[in-house]
VMD Tcl script that draws the C-alpha trace (Angstrom):
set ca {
  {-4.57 -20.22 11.44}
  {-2.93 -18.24 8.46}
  {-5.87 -19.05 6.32}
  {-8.35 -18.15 9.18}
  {-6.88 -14.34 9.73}
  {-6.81 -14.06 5.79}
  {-10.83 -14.93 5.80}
  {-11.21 -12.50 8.80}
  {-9.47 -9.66 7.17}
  {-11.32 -10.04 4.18}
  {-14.88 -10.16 5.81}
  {-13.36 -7.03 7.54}
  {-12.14 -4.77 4.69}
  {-15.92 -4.05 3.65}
  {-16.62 -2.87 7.26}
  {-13.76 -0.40 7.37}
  {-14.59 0.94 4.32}
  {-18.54 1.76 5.16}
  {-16.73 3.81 8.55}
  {-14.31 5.40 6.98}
  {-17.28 6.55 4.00}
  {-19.01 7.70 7.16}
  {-16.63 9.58 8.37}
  {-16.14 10.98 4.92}
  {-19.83 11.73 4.73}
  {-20.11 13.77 8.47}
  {-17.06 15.65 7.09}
  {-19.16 16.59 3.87}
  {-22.16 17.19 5.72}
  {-21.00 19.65 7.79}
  {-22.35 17.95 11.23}
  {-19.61 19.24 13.01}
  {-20.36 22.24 15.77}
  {-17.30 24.27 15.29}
  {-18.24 26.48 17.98}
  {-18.36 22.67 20.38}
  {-14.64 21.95 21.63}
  {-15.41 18.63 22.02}
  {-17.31 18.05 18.63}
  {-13.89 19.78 17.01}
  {-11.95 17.22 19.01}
  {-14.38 14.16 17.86}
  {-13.67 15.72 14.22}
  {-10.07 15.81 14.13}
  {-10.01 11.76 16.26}
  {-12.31 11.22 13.43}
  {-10.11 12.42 10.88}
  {-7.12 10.63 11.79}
  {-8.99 7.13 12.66}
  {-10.01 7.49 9.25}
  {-6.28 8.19 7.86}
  {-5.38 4.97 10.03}
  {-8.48 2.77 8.40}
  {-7.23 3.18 5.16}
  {-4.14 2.25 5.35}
  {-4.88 -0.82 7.30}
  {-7.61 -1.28 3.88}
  {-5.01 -0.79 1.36}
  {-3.06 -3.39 3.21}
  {-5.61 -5.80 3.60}
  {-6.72 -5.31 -0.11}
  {-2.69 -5.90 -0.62}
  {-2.17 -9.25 1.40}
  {-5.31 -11.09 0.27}
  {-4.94 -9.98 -4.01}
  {-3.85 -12.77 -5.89}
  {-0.32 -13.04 -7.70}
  {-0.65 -12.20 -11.70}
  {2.83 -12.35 -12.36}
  {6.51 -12.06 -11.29}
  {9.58 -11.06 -13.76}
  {12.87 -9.21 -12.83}
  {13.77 -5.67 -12.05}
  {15.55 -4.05 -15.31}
  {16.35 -0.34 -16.05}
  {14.23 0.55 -19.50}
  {15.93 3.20 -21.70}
  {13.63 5.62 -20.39}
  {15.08 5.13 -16.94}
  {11.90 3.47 -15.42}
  {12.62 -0.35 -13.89}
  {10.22 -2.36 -15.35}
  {9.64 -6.34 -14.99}
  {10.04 -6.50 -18.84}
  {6.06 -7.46 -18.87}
  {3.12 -5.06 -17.63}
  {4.87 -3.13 -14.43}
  {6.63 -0.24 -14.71}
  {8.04 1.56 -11.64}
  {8.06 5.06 -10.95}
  {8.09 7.54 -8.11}
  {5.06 6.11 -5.43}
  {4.34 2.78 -7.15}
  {4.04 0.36 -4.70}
  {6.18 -3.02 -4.90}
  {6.77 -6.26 -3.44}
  {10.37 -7.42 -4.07}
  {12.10 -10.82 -2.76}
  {14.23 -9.62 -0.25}
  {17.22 -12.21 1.04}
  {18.69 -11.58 4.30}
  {22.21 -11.87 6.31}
  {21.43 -15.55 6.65}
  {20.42 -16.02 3.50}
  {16.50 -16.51 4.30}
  {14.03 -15.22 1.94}
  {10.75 -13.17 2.05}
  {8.61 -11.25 0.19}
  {8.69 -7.28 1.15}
  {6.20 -4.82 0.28}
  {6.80 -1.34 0.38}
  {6.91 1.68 -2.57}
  {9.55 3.39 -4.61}
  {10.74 6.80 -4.70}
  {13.46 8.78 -6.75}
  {16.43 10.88 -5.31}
  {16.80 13.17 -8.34}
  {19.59 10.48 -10.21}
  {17.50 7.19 -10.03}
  {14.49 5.29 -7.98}
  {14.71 3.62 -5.01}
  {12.95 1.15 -2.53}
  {11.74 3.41 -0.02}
  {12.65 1.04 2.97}
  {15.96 -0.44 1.48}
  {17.37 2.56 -0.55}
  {20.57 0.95 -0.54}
  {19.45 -2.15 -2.42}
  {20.16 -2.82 -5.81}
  {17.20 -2.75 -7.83}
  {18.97 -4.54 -11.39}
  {17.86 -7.47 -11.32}
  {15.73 -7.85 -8.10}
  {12.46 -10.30 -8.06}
  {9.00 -8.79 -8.21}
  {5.54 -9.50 -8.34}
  {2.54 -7.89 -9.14}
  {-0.66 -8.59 -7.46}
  {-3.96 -8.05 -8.93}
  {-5.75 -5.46 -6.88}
  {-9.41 -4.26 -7.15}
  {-9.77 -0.64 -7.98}
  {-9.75 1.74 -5.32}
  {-13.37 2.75 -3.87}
}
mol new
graphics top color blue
foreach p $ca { graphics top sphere $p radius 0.5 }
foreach p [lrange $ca 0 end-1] q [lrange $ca 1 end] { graphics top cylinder $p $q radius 0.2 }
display resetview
């Protein structure tokens, strides 16, 4: 079943993008009415189905990119964690990190980092120490 939704999603990512480009394209176009209440209202649905789309895309594109590599969090001199091979870290990178809960069960997390004027953080887990934390980096397909 887990290999069956990854196929789906895949077939699907191509789709979303070709609506969301549509919606792009109306936008660009100027097809909108903006004297039509109801075309204004279709615009701004529009707008924010398309805001939703690509986020679902980016993580589709996210789940089903293969693995290149996985190293350990360290602080560089220059203040930037890096994995010691090709990642570096910095304010609105994404990451995946192995995250180990209360009961000591493991799974892979994906979310971004941010910094707080002193130092970066995991966005959903500020409080987690980053020195020395598991990564990996996934190979994803430019964005288009």
């Amino acid at each position: 079943m887990k290999n069956l939704i990854q196929v789906e999603l895949e077939k699907l990512e191509p789709r979303i993008k070709w609506v969301t480009n549509m919606i792009n394209e109306a936008e660009n176009e100027g097809v909108y009415n903006e004297g039509d209440p109801q075309e204004m209202y279709l615009r701004g649905m529009f707008y924010q189905i398309s805001s939703k789309l690509d986020e679902v895309r980016r993580y589709i594109r996210q789940v089903t990119a293969p693995v290149i590599e996985e190293g350990i969090l360290h602080k560089g001199k220059d203040g930037r964690y890096t994995n010691g091979k090709h990642a570096y870290y910095t304010s609105g990178a994404s990451i995946e990190y192995l995250f180990e809960d209360s009961t000591g069960e493991s799974r892979w997390v994906y979310s971004h980092m941010e910094h707080n004027g002193n130092d970066y953080y995991i966005s959903n887990t500020p409080d987690l120490s980053m020195e020395g934390l598991k990564v990996r980096v996934k190979m994803l397909p430019l964005w288009d």
